[in-house]
Biopython code that builds the backbone (N, CA, C, O; Angstrom):
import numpy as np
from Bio.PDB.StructureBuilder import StructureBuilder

atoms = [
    (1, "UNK", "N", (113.932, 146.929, 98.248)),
    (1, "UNK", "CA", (113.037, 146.084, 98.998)),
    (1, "UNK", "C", (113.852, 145.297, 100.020)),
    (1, "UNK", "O", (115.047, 145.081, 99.821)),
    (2, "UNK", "N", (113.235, 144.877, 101.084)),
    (2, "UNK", "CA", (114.078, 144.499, 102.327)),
    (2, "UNK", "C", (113.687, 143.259, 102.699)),
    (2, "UNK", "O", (112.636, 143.200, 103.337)),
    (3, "UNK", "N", (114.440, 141.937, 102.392)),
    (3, "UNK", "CA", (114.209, 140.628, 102.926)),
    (3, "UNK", "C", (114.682, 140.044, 103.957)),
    (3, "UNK", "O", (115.769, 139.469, 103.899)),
    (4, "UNK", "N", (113.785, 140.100, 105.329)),
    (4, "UNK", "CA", (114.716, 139.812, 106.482)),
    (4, "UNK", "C", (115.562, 138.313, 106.018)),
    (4, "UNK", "O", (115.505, 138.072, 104.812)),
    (5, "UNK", "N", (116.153, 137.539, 106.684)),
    (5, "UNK", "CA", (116.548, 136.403, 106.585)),
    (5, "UNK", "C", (115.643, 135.604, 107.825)),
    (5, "UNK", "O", (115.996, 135.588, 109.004)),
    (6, "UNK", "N", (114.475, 134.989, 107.319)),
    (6, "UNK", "CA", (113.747, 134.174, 108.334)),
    (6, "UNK", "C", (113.796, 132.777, 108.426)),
    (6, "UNK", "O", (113.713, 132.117, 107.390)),
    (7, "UNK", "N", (113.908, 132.274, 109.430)),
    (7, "UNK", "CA", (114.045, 130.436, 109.909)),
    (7, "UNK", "C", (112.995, 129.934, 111.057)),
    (7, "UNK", "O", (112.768, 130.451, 112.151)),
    (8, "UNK", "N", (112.634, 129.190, 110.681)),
    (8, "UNK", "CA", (111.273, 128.551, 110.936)),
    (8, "UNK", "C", (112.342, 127.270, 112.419)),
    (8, "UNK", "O", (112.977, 126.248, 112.162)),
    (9, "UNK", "N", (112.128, 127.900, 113.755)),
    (9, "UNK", "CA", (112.908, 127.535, 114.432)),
    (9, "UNK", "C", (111.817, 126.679, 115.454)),
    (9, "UNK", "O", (110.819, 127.276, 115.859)),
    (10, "UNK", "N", (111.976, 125.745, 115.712)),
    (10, "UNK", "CA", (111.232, 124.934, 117.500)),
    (10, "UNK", "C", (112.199, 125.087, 118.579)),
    (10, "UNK", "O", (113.338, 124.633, 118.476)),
    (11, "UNK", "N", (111.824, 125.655, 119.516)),
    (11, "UNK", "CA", (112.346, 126.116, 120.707)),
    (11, "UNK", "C", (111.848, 125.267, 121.945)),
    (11, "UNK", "O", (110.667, 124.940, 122.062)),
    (12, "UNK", "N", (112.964, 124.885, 122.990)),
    (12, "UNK", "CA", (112.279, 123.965, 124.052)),
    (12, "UNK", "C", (112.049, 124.953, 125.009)),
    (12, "UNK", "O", (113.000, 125.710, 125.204)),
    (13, "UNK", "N", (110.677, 125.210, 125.884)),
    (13, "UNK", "CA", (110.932, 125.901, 126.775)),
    (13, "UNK", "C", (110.310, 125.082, 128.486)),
    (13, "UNK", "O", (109.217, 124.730, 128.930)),
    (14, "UNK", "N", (111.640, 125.084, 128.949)),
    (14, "UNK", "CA", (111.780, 123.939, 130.071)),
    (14, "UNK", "C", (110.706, 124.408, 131.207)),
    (14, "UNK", "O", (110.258, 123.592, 132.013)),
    (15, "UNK", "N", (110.416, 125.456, 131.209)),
    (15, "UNK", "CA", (109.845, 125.818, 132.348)),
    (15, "UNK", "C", (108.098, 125.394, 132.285)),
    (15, "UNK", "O", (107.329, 125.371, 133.245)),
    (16, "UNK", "N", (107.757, 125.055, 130.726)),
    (16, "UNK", "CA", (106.401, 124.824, 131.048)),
    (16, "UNK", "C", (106.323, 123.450, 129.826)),
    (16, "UNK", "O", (105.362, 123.350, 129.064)),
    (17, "UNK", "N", (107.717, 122.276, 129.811)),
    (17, "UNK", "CA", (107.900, 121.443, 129.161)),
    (17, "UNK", "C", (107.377, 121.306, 127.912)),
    (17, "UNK", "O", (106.970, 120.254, 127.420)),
    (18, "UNK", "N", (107.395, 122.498, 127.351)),
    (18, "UNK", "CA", (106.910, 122.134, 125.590)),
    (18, "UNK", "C", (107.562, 123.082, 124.988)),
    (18, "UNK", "O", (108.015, 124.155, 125.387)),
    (19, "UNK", "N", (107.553, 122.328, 123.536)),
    (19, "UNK", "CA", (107.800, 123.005, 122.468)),
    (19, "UNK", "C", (107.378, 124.705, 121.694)),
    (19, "UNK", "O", (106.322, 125.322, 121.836)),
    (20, "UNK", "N", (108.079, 124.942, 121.230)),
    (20, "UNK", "CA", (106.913, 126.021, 120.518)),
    (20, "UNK", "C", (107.791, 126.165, 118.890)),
    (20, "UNK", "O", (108.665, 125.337, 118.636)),
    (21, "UNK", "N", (107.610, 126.761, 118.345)),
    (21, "UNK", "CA", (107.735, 126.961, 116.537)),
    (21, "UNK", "C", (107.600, 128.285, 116.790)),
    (21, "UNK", "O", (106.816, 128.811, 117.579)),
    (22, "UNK", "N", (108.665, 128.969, 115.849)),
    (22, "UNK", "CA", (108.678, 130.643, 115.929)),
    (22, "UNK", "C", (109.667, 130.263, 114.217)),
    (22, "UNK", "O", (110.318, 129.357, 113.697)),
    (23, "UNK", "N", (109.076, 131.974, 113.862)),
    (23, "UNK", "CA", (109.660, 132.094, 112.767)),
    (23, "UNK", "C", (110.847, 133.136, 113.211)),
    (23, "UNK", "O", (110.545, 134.072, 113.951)),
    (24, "UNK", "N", (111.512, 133.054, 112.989)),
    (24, "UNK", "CA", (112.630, 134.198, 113.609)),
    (24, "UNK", "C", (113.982, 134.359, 112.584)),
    (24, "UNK", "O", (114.512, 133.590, 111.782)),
    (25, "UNK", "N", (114.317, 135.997, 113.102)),
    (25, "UNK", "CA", (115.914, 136.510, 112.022)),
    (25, "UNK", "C", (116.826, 135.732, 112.870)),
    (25, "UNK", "O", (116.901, 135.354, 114.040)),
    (26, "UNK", "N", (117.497, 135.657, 111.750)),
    (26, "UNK", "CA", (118.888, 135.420, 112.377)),
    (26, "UNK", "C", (119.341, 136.380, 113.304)),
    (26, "UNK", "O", (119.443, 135.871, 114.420)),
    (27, "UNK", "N", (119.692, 137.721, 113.272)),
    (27, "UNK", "CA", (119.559, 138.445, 114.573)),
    (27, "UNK", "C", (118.920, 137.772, 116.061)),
    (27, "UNK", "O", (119.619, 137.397, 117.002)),
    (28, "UNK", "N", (117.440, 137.731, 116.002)),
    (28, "UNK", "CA", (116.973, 137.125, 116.577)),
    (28, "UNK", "C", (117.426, 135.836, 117.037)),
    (28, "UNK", "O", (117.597, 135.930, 118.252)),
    (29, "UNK", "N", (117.635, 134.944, 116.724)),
    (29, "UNK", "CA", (118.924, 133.542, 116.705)),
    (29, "UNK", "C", (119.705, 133.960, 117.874)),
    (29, "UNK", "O", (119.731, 133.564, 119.040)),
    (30, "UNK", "N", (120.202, 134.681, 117.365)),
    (30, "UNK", "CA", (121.482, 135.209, 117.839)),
    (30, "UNK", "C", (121.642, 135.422, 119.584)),
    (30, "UNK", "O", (122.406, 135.063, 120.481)),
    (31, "UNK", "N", (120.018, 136.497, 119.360)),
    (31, "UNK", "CA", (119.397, 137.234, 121.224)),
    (31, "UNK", "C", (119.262, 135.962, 121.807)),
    (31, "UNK", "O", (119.761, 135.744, 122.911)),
    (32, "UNK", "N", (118.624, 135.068, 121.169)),
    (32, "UNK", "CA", (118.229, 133.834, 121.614)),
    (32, "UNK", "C", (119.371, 133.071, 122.259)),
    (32, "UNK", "O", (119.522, 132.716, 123.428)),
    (33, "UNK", "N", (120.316, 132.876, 120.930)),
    (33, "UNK", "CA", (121.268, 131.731, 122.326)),
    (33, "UNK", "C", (122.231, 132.836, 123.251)),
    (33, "UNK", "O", (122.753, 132.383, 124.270)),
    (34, "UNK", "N", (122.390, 133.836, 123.002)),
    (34, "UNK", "CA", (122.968, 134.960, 124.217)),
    (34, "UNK", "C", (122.237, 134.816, 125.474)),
    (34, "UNK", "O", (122.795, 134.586, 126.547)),
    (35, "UNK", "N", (121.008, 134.954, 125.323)),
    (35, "UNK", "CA", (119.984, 135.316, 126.422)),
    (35, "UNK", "C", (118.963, 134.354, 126.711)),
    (35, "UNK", "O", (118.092, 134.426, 127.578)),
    (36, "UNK", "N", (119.202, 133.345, 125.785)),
    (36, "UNK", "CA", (118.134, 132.614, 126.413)),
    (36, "UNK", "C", (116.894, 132.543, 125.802)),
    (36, "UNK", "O", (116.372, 133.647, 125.962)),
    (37, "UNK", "N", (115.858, 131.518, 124.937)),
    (37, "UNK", "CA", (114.458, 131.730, 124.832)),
    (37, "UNK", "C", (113.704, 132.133, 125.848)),
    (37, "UNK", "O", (112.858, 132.951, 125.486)),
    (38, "UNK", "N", (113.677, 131.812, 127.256)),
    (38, "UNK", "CA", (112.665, 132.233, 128.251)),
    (38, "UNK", "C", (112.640, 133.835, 128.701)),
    (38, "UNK", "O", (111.665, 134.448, 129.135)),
    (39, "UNK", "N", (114.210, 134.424, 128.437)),
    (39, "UNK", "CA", (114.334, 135.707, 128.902)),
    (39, "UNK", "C", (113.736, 136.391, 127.719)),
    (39, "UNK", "O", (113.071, 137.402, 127.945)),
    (40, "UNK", "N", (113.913, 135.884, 126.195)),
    (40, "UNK", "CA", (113.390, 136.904, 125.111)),
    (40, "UNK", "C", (112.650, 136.921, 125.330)),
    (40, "UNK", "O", (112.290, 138.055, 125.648)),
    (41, "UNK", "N", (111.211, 135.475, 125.476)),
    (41, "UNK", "CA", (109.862, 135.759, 125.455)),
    (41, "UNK", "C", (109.219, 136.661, 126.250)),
    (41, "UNK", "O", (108.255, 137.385, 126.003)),
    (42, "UNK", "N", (110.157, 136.468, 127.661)),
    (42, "UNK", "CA", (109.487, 137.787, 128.920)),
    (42, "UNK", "C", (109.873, 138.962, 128.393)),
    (42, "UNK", "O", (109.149, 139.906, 128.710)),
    (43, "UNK", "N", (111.054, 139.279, 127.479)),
    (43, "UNK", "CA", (111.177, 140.905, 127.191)),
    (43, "UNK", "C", (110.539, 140.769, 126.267)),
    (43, "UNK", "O", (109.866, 141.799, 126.226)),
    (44, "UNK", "N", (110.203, 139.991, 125.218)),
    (44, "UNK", "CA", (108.669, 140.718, 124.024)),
    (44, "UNK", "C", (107.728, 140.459, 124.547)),
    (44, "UNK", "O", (106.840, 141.065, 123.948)),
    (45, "UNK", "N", (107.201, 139.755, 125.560)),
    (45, "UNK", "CA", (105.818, 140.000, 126.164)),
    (45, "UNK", "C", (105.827, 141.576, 127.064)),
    (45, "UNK", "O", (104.854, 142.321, 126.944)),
    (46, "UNK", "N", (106.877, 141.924, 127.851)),
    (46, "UNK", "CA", (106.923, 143.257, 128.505)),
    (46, "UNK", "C", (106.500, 144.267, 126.863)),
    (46, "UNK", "O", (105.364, 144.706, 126.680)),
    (47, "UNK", "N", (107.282, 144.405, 126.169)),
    (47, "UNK", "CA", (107.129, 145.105, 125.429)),
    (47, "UNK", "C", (105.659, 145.597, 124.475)),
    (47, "UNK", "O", (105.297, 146.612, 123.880)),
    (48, "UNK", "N", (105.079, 144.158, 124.755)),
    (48, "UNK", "CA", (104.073, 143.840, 123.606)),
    (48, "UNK", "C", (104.167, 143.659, 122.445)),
    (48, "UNK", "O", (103.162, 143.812, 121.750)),
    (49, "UNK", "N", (105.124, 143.362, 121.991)),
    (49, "UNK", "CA", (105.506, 142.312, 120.782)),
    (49, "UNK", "C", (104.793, 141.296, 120.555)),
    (49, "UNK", "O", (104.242, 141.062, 119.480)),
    (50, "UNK", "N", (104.743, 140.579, 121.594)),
    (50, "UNK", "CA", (104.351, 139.069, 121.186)),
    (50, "UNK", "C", (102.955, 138.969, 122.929)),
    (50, "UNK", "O", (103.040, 139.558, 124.007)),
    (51, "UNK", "N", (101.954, 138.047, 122.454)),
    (51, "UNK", "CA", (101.013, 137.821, 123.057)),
    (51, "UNK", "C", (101.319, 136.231, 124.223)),
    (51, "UNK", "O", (101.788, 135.498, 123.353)),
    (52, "UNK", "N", (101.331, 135.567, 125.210)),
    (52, "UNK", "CA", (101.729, 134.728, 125.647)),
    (52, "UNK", "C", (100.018, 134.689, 126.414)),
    (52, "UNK", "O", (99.440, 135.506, 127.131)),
    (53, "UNK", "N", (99.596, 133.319, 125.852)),
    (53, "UNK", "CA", (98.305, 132.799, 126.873)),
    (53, "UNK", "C", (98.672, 131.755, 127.806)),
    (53, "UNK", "O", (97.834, 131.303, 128.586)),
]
sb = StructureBuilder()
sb.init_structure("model")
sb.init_model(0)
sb.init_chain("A")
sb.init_seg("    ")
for serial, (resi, resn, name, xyz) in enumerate(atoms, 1):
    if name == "N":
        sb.init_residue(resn, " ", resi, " ")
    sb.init_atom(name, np.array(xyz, "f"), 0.0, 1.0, " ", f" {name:<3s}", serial, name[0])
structure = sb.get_structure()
């Protein structure tokens, strides 16, 4: 059985001054401070991963 390692993270995202809460891997963590929260969210919204209203 396969238990990701998940962390219940708040992210600032400057461009539209608020917060958000994501559950995310450590992997994920990782893309994040490499690349940036604003660049992940635009590559899982391209992808359709994740929904952005």
């Amino acid at each position: 059985m396969f238990y990701p390692n998940l962390h219940k993270k708040s992210f600032f995202i400057p461009e539209e001054d608020a917060w958000i809460t994501l559950k995310v891997s450590s992997k994920a963590l990782r893309t994040i401070n490499k690349k940036g929260i604003t660049a992940v969210l635009k590559e899982a919204q391209k992808k359709g991963d994740i929904i952005i209203k």
